[in-house]
C-alpha positions, 0 to 999 in steps of 0.5 A, a space after each residue: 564816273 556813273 553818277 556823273 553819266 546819270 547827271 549828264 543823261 538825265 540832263 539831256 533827257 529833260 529836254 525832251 521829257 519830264 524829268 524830276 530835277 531834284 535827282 539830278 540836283 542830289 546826284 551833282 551835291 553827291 558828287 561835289 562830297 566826293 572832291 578831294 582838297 585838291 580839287 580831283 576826283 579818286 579814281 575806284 581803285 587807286 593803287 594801280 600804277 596809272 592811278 595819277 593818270 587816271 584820277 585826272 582823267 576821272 576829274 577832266 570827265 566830271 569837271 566837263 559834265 558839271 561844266 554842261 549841267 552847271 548848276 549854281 552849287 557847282 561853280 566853286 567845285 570847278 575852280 577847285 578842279 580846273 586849278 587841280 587840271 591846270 596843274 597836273 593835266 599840263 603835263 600829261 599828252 592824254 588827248 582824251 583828257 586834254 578833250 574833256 578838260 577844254 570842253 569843261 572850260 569852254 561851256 564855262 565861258 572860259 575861252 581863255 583857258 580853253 585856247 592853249 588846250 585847244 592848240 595843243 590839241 592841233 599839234 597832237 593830231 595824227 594822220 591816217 589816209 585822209 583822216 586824223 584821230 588823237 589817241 589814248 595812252 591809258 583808258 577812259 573813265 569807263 576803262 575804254 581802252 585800245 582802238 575803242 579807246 581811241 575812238 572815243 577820244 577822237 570823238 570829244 576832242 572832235 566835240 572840243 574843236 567843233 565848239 572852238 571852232 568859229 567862221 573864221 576857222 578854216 584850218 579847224 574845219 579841215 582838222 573836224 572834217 578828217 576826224 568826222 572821216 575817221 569817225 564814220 570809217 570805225 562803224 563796226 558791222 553792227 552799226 555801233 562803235 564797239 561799247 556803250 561809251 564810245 558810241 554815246 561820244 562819237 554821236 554827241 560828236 555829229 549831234 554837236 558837228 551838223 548843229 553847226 551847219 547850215 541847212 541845204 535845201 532838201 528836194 526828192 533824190 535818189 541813190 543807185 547802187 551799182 556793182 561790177 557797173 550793173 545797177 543792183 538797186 535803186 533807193 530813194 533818199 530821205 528828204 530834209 536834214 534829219 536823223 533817219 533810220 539806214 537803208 539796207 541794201 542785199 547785194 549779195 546776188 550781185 557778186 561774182 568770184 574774186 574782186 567786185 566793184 560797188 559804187 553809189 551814184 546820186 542825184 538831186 541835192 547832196 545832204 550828209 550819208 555814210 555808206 557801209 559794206 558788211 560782208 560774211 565770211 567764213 575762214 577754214 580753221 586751217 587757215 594761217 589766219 583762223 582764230 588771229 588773237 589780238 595779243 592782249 588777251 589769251 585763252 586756254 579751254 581743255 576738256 578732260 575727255 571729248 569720247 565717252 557716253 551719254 550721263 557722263 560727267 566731262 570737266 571743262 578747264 579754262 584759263 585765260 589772262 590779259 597780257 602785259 598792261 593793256 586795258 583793264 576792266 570785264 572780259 568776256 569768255 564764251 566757252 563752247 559746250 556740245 550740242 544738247 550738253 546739260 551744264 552743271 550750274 552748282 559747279 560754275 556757282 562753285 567758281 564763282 564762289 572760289 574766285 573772290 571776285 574774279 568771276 561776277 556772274 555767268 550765263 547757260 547758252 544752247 551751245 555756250 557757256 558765258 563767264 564775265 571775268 575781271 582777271 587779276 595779274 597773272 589771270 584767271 583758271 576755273 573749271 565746270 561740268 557738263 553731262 551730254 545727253 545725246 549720242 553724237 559726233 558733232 563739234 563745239 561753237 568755237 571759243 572765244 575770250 575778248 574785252 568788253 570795253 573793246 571787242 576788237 582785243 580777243 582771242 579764239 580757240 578752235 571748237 572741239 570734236 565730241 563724240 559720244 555713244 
């Protein structure tokens, strides 16, 4: 799947730079070695119960990046893997694969085998509000899964249905604009969609939407932002139809107490904008809903005693696991150390080396320590020392354990007191 995003990227960089072309050309004849007789593509760990599903998924995202970076040594690689996706893709209602797979065909030229994909596709749009996404059963070839997941497959079957699309496909166009809708509402605070990949498909999926539309004539405008119906600020508005860097706006002195009211009123020509509100707060840990956990993930952190004097030696216990089936892939744990703690990095290389290959590497931070974890059935226990170096009376960053192919599954432990003489 790398090898196959090194094509795709390097591909697309060519447009802009100079890129060496015999790369690309070896990356796309190693990948073609890899197909099987079948047609498919193994996926890296084959005996998991969802490897079918997965090795379709994998050939669906390879056939796709062979199909747009088509070279002449690819063509009887992709007969071989739409004749395997026709057979086994059929029957598997996964939106992301269906995507991929009609995407694959459609930069082929072969509207035909694309056409049925396409309508199934229609028939399996779920509706939120005034949007619509397509969901994600298993995970993507990127181990994306949950609503990272999801969002990842509504961005390429909104691609799909974009290069479907044509002038005389009014009831699309209405289908592409809610699941645009949808798309701009998953921005997180950060201005991303939660990982690397998803991020990347949802861009491809606008990058691939606004080359479609006309232009609008782009004259000089502005934008006020009112809150509670005072103006708070006044921004002018970028002129032509252009990528743009955002404009941040601080309304933070215009909030009162309780419920507040912000619009945005604008005048001159209309181009494409999304608005975002990020607001922080902060929950008191005896709040009911302090530290909610997703219910995918669980962490444990113990320490074997929170009193005691500067140079002593304290042990932390961590376990933490996945639960049931959902995701699979790297998760994060952020262990919260006191302030000024010297870590002892021979006890974290010791759990490194004891773990096989659950832990892969980790990081000493001021306040935390960072363990990159891909745990097994029934999770992970490890343990570090520390020593404190100041007397103190001061609590821990909080922990926090969370899946690094979708944030949002996480689960946080309330920090500790320390108080040391």
């Amino acid at each position: 799947a790398l090898t196959a995003y090194g094509v795709g990227f390097l591909t697309d960089a060519a447009e802009v730079m100079e890129v060496d072309h015999q790369v690309i050309k070896d990356a796309r004849e190693w990948l073609i070695k890899q197909q099987l007789a079948d047609g498919s593509w193994p996926a890296k760990y084959p005996t998991g119960q969802d490897a079918q599903q997965r090795r379709v998924v994998l050939t669906a995202y390879i056939a796709r990046i062979l199909a747009v970076t088509a070279g002449a040594e690819s063509s009887d690689s992709l007969k071989r893997a739409f004749n395997y996706l026709s057979q086994q893709g059929a029957a598997i209602d996964e939106h992301y694969l269906l995507g991929s797979y009609a995407l694959a065909a459609m930069h082929t030229g072969d509207a035909a085998r694309a056409k049925p994909i396409i309508e199934k596709l229609r028939t399996l749009a779920r509706e939120d509000g005034a949007t619509s996404y397509w969901s994600l059963h298993s995970s993507t070839p990127f181990y994306g899964w949950g609503l990272a997941g999801q969002i990842e497959a509504t961005a390429v079957v909104v691609q799909a249905l974009t290069k479907a699309c044509n002038s005389n496909c009014e009831a699309d166009t209405k289908l592409i604009n809610r699941g645009l809708l949808y798309l701009l509402k998953q921005k997180d605070r950060y201005g991303v969609w939660y990982s690397t990949q998803t991020t990347i498909n949802v861009l491809d999926a606008m990058l691939t939407l606004f080359s479609t539309k006309t232009s609008i004539p782009s004259t000089n405008s502005t934008a006020d932002v009112l809150v509670n119906g005072r103006n708070a600020q006044t921004v002018q508005m970028p002129v032509g139809e252009r990528l743009n860097n955002p404009i941040t706006v601080d309304i933070s002195q215009s909030l009162n107490a309780g419920k507040n009211r912000i619009e945005i009123k604008r005048s001159g020509s209309l181009q494409f904008a999304s608005v975002q509100a990020v607001a922080n707060y902060y929950v008191p840990w005896s709040a009911p809903e302090a530290g909610k956990k997703s219910g995918d993930l669980r962490l444990r952190v113990k320490f074997d005693k929170t009193d005691g004097k500067i140079n002593d030696e304290i042990t932390c216990n961590v376990e933490t696991e996945r639960v049931g089936a959902r995701g699979w892939g790297m998760i994060l744990a952020e262990i919260g150390v006191p302030p000024g703690a010297d870590v002892d990095r021979s006890s974290l290389e010791t759990a490194v080396e004891n773990s096989g290959w659950t832990i892969s590497q980790y990081d000493v931070l001021p306040d935390r320590v960072v363990v990159y974890l891909w745990p097994p059935s029934g999770g992970v226990k490890f343990n570090f020392k520390f020593r404190p170096r100041f007397g103190l009376n001061a609590k821990t960053a909080a922990s926090l354990v969370y899946d690094y192919y979708n944030p949002e599954a996480r689960a946080v432990v309330e920090p500790a007191t320390f108080r040391i003489k």
